[in-house]
N, C-alpha and C positions, 0 to 999 in steps of 0.2 A: 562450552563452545565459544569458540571468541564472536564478539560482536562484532558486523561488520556495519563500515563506513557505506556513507550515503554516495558516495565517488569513486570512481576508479583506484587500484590498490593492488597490490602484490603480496604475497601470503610468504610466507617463512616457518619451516614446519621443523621444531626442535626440541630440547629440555631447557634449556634457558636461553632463550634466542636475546632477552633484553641486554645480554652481556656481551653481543656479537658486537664488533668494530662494525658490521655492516648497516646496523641501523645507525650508524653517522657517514657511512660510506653511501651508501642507496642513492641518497637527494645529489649527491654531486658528480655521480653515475649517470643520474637519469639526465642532468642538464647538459652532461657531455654527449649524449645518446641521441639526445629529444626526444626522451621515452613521454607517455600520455600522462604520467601520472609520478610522482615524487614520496609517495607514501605506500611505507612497507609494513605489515601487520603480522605481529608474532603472533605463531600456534605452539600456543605451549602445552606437550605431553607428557607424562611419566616414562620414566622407564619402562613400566610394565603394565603400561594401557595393554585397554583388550581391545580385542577387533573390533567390537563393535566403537568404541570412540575413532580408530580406522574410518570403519564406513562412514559415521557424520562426518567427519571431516573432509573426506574425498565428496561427499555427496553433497557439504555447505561450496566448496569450492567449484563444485560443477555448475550448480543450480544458483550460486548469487552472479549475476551478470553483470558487477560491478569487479567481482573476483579474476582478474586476469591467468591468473596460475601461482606455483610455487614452488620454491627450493627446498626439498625433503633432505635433511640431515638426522642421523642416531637411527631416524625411524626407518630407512630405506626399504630395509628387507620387509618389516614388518607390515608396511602401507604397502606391498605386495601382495603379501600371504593373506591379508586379510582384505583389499580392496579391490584386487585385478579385475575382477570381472567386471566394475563400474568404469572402466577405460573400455573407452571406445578402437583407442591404436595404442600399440603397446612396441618401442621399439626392440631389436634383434638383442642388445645387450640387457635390454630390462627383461626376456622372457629368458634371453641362456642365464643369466645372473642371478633374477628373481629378485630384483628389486627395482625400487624408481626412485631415482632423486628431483628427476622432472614433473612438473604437471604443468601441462599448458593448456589452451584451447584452440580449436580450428575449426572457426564458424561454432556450429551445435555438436562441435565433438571434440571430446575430451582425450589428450595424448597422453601416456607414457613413457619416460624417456630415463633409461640410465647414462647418465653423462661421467661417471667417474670413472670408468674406462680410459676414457680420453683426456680427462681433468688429470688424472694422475699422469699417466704418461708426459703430458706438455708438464708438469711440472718438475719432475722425475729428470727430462730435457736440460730442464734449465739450470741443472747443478751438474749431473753426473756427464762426463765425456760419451760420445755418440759408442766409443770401442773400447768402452773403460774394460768389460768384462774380457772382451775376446785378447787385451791385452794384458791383465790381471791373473785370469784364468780366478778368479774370486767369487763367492758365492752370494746371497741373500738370504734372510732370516726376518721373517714375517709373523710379528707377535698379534694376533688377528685377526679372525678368519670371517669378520664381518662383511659389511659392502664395501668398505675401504680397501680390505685384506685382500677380496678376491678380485676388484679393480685392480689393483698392480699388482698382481700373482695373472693375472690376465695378461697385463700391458708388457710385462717381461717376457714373459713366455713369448711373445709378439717381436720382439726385440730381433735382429738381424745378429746383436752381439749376444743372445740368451746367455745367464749366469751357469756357471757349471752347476751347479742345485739351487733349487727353492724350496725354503723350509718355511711353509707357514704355521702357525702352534695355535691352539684353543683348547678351551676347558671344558670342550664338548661336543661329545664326537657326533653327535647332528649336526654340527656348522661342517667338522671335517665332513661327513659324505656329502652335504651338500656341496661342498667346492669340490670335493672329488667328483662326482654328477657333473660340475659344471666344465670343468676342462675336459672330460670325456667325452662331452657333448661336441664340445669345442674342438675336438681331435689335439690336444694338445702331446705334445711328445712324450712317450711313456719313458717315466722314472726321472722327469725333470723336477716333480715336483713332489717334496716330502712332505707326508700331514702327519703332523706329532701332536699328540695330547699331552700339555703341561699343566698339571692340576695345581703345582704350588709355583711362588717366585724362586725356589731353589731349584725345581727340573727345568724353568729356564733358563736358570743362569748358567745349567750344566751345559746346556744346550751350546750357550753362548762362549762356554771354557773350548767347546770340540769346532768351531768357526774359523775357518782361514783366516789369515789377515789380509787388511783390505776390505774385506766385505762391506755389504751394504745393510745395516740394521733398524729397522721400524718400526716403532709404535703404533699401531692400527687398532688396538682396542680398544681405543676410546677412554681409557685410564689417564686421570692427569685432566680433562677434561670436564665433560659433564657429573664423574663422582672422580673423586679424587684418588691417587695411588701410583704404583708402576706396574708393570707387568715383571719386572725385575725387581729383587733385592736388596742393596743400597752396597752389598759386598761384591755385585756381580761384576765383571771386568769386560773390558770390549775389547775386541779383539784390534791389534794397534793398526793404526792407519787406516782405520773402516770410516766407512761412512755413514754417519747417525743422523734417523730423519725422523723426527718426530712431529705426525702429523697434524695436533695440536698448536694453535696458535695462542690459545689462552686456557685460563684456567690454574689449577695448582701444577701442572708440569714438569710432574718430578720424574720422568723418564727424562725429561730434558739437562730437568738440573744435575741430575745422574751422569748426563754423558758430559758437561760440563766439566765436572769436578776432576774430569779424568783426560781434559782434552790435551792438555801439552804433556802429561804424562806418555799417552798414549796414540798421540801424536793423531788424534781426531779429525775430521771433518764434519762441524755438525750443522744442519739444518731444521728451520723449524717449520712449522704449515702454514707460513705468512703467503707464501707463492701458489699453493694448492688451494687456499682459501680465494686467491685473488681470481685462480683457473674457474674453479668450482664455480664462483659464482658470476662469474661476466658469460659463460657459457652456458648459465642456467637462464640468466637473463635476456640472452640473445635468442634463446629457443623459445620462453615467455614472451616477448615480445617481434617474432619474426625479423632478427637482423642477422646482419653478412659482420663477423668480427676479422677484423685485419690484425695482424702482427702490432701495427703501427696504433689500432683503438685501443688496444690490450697493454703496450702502455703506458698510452695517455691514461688509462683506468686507474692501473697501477700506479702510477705518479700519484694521481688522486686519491686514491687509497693511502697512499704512505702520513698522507698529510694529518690524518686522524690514527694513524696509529699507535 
């Protein structure tokens, strides 16, 4: 369990949080903010913690009153399934989602909150055209079916221009019914959304051979990241003119480097998770911290974030 400071402090719940850009970004966030406190403290977990490392951790963060709250990344679902019942509020997209990437405090109770809903979407915003799809008629293809995955398989489905399909893939068809579950919940439109089980990198890349062009394609597995890999092949091809977003800002990011090698071949749009990461966390910290973010803070954050990166 991490040690905590004798001062006010902000928690960071990850697998390798020391390699985040954010612990150089934090301190110059917070002076733009006038947040209370400048230091940010990584919770570093395994992969394959069990619940109970969950519970101490949701229940150090409750209980130290020095602990402001924290931005949950990798672990979202899992600080769910094994912690929920120690939150006291739980918002609408962390109970349809089942997961939390928030945890804040309010007075003697403990919130939480899935912000990647909305984190993806303003990110998603910021590259793609408002009618790219309804003027495209183009699909999307979601390698994924994590908290990420099902955040924007959410946030499209939402969309006014919804893609003609959504194909989200996992290596396990427990994550499928659970995102099945959750857009059912959701009333989400039936047969927008495809859940394919790809057990190898070659049933995705098949995937990726049957893809319109134009599309929009993701990395949401967390590969390239916290362990290293792709969700594809290194033969697979993109479909031309698509839009490749890999939601990784660091790390070994060879889904990224993949759609690179192939961008003026294939005449690419790619994007990386620099602008999700910047979403993700000025909206975690504004719920940590009870503020109002404007177009205009977000950014001046961003400015400040470029500067370390």
């Amino acid at each position: 369990m991490t040690t905590a400071p004798d001062a006010d402090y902000m928690g960071f719940v990850g697998v390798t949080t020391g390699s985040s850009s954010i612990m150089k970004v934090f301190p110059l966030w917070a002076d733009i903010l006038e947040l209370p406190t400048r230091t940010l403290i990584g919770h570093d977990l395994p992969m394959d913690a069990s619940p109970a490392q969950y519970r101490a951790l949701v229940e150090q963060i409750r209980d130290d009153p020095h602990h402001r709250g924290a931005l949950v990344t990798t672990h979202k679902m899992n600080v769910h399934a094994a912690a929920s019942d120690l939150f006291d509020e739980l918002d609408p997209f962390a109970v349809s989602c089942s997961e939390i990437s928030s945890i804040a405090k309010r007075g003697d109770r403990l919130s939480g909150r899935a912000k990647d809903p909305i984190t993806v979407d303003l990110a998603l915003r910021d590259f793609l055209p408002i009618d790219y799809f309804t003027t495209t008629q183009s699909e999307v293809v979601i390698f994924g079916a994590g908290g990420s995955g099902t955040a924007l398989s959410w946030a499209l489905a939402e969309r006014a221009d919804a893609p003609r399909r959504i194909t989200v893939t996992a290596r396990d068809d427990a994550k499928l019914e659970h995102l099945r579950e959750v857009h059912r919940q959701h009333g989400t439109r039936e047969g927008l959304i495809n859940y394919l089980r790809t057990d190898t990198p070659e049933e995705a890349a098949e995937l990726l051979a049957s893809t319109a062009r134009g599309s929009l394609i993701v990395n949401a597995t967390g590969l390239g990241k916290d362990r290293p890999g792709s969700p594809l092949p290194d033969d697979a091809v993109f479909p031309a003119g698509s839009y490749v977003w890999e939601f990784n800002y660091r790390g070994s990011l060879e889904f990224l480097h993949q759609a690179r090698a192939q961008e003026k071949a294939q005449e690419l749009r790619i994007v990386d998770g620099w602008r999700y990461f910047i979403h993700g966390w000025s909206q975690v910290v504004a719920d940590v911290f009870e503020i109002d973010l404007t177009d205009e803070i977000v950014d001046r954050l961003a400015e400040a974030a470029e500067s370390v990166r």
